[in-house]
Every structure is written in structure tokens, then in C-alpha cells.
C-alpha positions, -999 to +999 in steps of 0.1 A: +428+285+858+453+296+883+447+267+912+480+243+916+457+214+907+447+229+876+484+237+865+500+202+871+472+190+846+476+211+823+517+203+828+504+168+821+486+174+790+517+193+777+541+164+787+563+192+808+574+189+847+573+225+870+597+210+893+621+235+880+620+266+862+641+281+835+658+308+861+662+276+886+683+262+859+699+294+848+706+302+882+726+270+886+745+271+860+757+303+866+772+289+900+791+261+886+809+281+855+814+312+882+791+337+863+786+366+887+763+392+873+731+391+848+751+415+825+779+389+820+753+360+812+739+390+792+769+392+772+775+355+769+740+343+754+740+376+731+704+382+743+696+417+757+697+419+796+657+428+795+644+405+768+666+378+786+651+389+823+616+386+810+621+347+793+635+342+825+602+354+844+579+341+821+566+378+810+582+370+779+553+348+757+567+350+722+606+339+721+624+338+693+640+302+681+676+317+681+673+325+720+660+290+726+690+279+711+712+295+726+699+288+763+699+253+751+735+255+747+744+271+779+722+251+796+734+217+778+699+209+769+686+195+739+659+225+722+629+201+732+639+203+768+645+237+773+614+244+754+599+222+778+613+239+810+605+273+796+569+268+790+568+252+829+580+294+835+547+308+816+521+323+832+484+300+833+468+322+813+495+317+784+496+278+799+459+278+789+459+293+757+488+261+746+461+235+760+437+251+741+459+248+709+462+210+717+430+205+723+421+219+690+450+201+671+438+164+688+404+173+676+411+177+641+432+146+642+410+125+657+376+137+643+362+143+607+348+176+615+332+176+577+311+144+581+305+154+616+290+187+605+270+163+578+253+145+604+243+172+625+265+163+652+280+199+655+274+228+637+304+248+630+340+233+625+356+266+633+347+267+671+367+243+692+354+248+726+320+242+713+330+209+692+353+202+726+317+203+746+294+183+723+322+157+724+323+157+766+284+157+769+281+130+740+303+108+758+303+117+790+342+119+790+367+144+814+388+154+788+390+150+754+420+132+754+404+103+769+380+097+733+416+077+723+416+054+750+383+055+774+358+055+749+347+024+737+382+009+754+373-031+751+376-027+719+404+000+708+423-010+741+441-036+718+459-013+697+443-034+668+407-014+661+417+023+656+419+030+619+429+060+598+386+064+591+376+086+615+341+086+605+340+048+609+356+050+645+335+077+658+301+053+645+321+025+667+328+047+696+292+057+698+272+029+696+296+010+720+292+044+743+257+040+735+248+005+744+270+010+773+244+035+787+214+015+776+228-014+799+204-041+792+198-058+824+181-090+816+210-116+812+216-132+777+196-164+776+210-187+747+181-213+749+152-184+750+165-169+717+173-196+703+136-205+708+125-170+698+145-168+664+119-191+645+089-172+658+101-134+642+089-141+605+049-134+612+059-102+626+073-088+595+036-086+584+028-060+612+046-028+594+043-002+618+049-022+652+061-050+639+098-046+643+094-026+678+079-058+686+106-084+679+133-060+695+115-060+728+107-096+727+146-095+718+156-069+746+138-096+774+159-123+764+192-099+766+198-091+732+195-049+728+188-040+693+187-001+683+188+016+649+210+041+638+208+063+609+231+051+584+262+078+580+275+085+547+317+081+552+310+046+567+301+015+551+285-003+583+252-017+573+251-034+608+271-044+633+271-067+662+289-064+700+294-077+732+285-050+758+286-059+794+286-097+784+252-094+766+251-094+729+240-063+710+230-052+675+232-022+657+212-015+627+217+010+603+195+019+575+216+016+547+191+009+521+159+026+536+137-003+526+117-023+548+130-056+526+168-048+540+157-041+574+147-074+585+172-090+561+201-071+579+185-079+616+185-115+607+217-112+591+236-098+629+209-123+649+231-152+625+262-141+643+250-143+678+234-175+665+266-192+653+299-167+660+291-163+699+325-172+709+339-154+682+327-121+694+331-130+731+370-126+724+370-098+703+337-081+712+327-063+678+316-076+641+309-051+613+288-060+583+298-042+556+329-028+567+366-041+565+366-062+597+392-078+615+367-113+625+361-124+591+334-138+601+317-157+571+291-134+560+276-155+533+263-176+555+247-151+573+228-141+542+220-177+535+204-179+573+187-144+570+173-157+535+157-191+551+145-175+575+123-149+561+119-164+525+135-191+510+147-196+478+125-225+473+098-207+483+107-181+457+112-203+433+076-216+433+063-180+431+085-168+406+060-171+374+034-154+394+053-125+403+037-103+379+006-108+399+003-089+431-028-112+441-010-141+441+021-131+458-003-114+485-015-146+490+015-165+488+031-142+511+000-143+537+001-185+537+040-181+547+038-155+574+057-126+554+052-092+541+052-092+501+075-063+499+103-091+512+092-111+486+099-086+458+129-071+471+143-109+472+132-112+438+151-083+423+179-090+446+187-123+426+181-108+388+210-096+368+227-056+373+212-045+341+176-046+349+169-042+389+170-006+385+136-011+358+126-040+380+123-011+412+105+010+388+080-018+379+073-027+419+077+004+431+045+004+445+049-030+462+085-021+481+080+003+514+104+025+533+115+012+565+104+045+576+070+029+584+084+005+610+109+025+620+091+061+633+076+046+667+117+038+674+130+069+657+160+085+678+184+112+665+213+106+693+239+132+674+216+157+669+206+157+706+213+186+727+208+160+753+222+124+751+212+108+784+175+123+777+178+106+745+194+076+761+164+073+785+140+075+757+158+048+738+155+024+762+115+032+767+114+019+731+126-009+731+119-022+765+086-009+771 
């Protein structure tokens, strides 16, 4: 610290102005009520000539509310000004150790340090120039002050997005800041996905580069789709935005089954399909979430249903779902993976037996974690982000 450039921002991050010091002040005062010697001022505040030499000189780092009230009062100041013009006085070193307190404070308002510590995103909660660093590299910010209103700012630059669930904003902020790196560069082509959209189903058959497959066939078109690990605090199962004009999907896995991971893909590519405009204006849809869109989510189920299985198909297979040969081959002569088919299935039974009905086709439901390990990234845990970054896009452009 020390340089004039680094003390008029740190004046700015305290809200105080060094155009004049508390002795400036002091000094004129003195003039206009005719005060002609230190031991007279002394005598009027009722502070002891040294203590009141060293406030003056900014030597003095802890002062005492019933001085600050008192030079308040000779000075006609209110207590928040004077504290204000005092602190200007202080040495950078004690400057620095305020910011620092600020810094700190802003974190712990603005950050759940608990459910960041959860997800591996730091490590400790106790040491705040650490936490202060991971959240610069992560987001590539100046300051930490700017997380409130550079991060992510198309959409919290409304005043209408920032909620009291921090987890749920720092998910936001980083896939925005995320997909804001990634930068997709082909331009959105309507037409070509609508074209493509049809064509996905067969592909759910393919479980290990199935998936990878339809997100690069969606990346060339101009839709970037990347998967996030789901975060416990949040209730985002996916999530749709604008990013650069190009639309962009986030999916988490919520459920860990292969079933829900195409279901929830088609469920965002619905909202692209049909709510465009929508999220042209307002640039972000959450599924699962409280949302501000409304956007009508049942029909995005009913679209994600018809297009992978519908529920005439399931209908018809319905008495022969106790035999996996059949539904193999049912599922084969429709271009889908069983697994879809069962996890439909015991979707649509009542409460009281899907958690037998798991039990019972266990063996014929699969983690997403097959489809999902060729695209695998761990962004918060990175000690690097724009390595990570780089080796996001490689998956799903490549």
C-alpha cells in the first residue's frame, strides 16, 4: 500500500474523501472561534493535549466514541462524518487493515461460505484473503466488490434477480461467468436446430458418447450445453440463458440417472424451442427454482416426454414391462434406451410404490455417470478455471 493511487481506492471502498484532514478541520475552526493555543482546545474538548495531538496525526488507531463525540460537536459534524474525516487521517497500513475488515464483512454477506466449503469451492471459511483470491481467479474480477454488479450483470443489472439464496446466486453467477468464457462462436441457427431436435432420440442408445454427441452436434448449431454437478442448497435442475445472443443450457444432475438426463435436456431444448423471445428479454429461465419467467413448465415436460417416449408408446408396453426382452425390443424398434422406458414407467405410478418399483428395475436404470465421464469437469474445485475452461470447450466442441 502506500502509493496515492492505492489510497484514493481504498478512500473509495470506505466511502471517505482525503481532501481534508481532521487537523485541516480542526485547524479552521480554531481560526473562526479565535482559539489560540492547543492547550485551550485541550481544555475545551476535555481530551488530554497528547491523546488529542495523536487523533489529530493519525498515530492514534483506537479512539474512544466519547472523543468522537465531542470533536463532532466542536466541529458541527454529524459522528458519521467526522468518523469519516478521521479515518481519511490514518496511516495506510491502519487504512488497509479497515479494507480488509470490509472485504471480509461483504464476503460473508454475499457468500454462503458453508455450502461453498460443501462443494469444494474453498477450503477453509476462516481465511479471507484466501476465499477473497479463489473468488478473483474464479471470476476473473478486480475486486470483490464487483461479484454484486459485474458478474453475471445482464441479468442482476435489473435489480430484480438478486435473492436472499446465496447459494442459488453464486450457481447463477457462475455458469453465466462460465458460458461467458466458453463463447460459443457459431451463431444460433433457428432452422438447423429446429431440424436437429427430431434426430437426438437414436442417440440416447449410445450410453457412453451418446450425449457428448448431441451437445456438439448442438454446440455447431450455437446452442452450448455443459453439465454441472448439481449443488445441494439450490434447487436448479436446469437452466436456460442467453449469453452473447446465443442460447445456452445448463444441466445439472439432480437425479443422477441417465432417464432424467435426457428428460431434463429436452425439457431446456423446449424452451429455446418455444420461449425464445421470452428469454431474449430477460436472458435466464430456471427449472426447478422460483423463477421470475413463469415460463409453463408442463409443457416442457409434455415436449421432453414426446420426444423421447410417448405415452402412447408406453401405453402399449405397459403389460410387458415385467419382461426385459420385450421392452429391449420395443425400445430398439423406437430408437431409445430401455432405462428411459422404465424410469417413464415409474415416473407415472402412484408415491407409495416407486420406491419398490426402483428396487425391482434396479438393474435396468443406469447412472448418468456413464454418459457423463468423457464430459466430466469439476469448475469449483479447479485450482485453475481458464484451464478448466479450455478443456470444457474441447468437450463439447471437439
Amino acid at each position: 500500500m502506500g502509493s496515492e493511487q492505492e489510497l484514493t481506492s481504498i478512500y473509495q471502498i470506505l466511502g471517505i474523501s482525503s481532501n481534508k484532514s481532521l487537523n485541516d478541520l480542526i485547524e479552521d475552526k480554531k481560526e473562526e472561534l479565535s482559539i489560540s493555543s492547543d492547550r485551550q482546545l485541550s481544555t475545551l474538548l476535555g481530551i488530554n493535549n497528547d491523546t488529542l495531538n495523536r487523533i489529530l496525526n493519525g498515530e492514534n488507531q483506537k479512539v474512544d466514541l466519547i472523543s468522537i463525540i465531542k470533536i463532532s460537536s466542536f466541529l458541527e459534524l454529524n459522528i458519521e462524518e467526522t468518523v469519516k474525516v478521521y479515518i481519511s487521517t490514518l496511516k495506510p497500513e491502519a487504512l488497509a487493515q479497515i479494507e480488509e475488515t470490509k472485504k471480509a464483512n461483504y464476503i460473508v454477506k454475499n457468500f454462503d461460505l458453508d455450502g461453498l466449503k460443501k462443494i469444494g469451492f474453498i477450503k477453509t471459511k476462516t481465511d479471507f484473503k484466501y476465499i477473497e483470491k479463489r473468488i478473483l481467479d474464479f471470476f476473473d474480477i478486480e475486486s470483490v466488490f464487483d461479484y454484486s454488479d459485474k458478474v453475471a450483470a445482464p441479468l442482476f443489472s435489473k435489480g430484480k434477480r438478486a435473492s436472499s439464496d446465496l447459494m442459488n446466486d453464486f450457481w447463477v453467477k457462475s455458469a453465466y461467468s462460465q458460458l461467458e468464457k466458453i463463447d460459443n462462436p457459431n451463431e444460433f441457427n433457428f432452422q438447423d436446430f429446429k431440424k436437429l431436435i427430431p434426430k437426438i432420440r437414436p442417440y440416447t442408445r449410445l450410453e457412453s458418447v451418446g450425449f457428448q454427441t448431441v451437445v456438439r452436434a448442438l454446440y455447431v448449431v450455437g446452442v452450448t450445453v455443459i453439465v454441472q454437478k448439481y449443488v445441494s442448497k439450490t434447487s436448479v435442475k436446469g437452466a436456460t440463458f442467453i449469453v452473447n445472443g446465443n442460447p445456452c443450457i445448463i444441466i445439472t444432475d439432480y437425479y443422477g440417472k441417465y432417464d432424467m438426463m435426457w428428460f431434463t435436456l429436452f425439457h431446456e431444448l423446449c424452451h429455446v424451442y418455444y420461449d425464445l423471445e421470452d428469454l431474449k428479454r430477460n436472458q435466464l429461465h430456471l427449472s426447478g427454482a422460483s423463477d421470475l419467467l413463469l415460463l409453463n413448465e408442463d409443457r416442457a415436460n409434455l415436449f421432453a416426454r414426446a420426444m423421447l417416449f410417448s405415452d402412447e408408446k408406453l401405453k402399449y408396453i405397459e403389460s410387458n414391462i415385467n419382461n426385459p426382452y420385450a421392452v429391449s425390443m420395443y425400445a430398439e424398434e423406437h430408437g431409445i434406451h430401455p432405462s428411459i422406458i422404465y424410469g417413464f414407467y415409474i415416473h407415472d405410478q402412484d408415491e407409495s410404490i416407486k420406491r419398490n418399483l426402483y428396487k425391482k428395475f434396479s438393474k435396468h436404470l443406469i447412472s448418468s455417470e456413464v454418459a457423463l465421464k468423457s464430459m466430466k469437469s469439476n469448475i469449483w474445485t479447479s485450482e485453475n478455471p481458464k484451464e478448466e475452461i479450455k478443456q470444457i470447450i474441447e468437450n463439447i466442441s471437439s
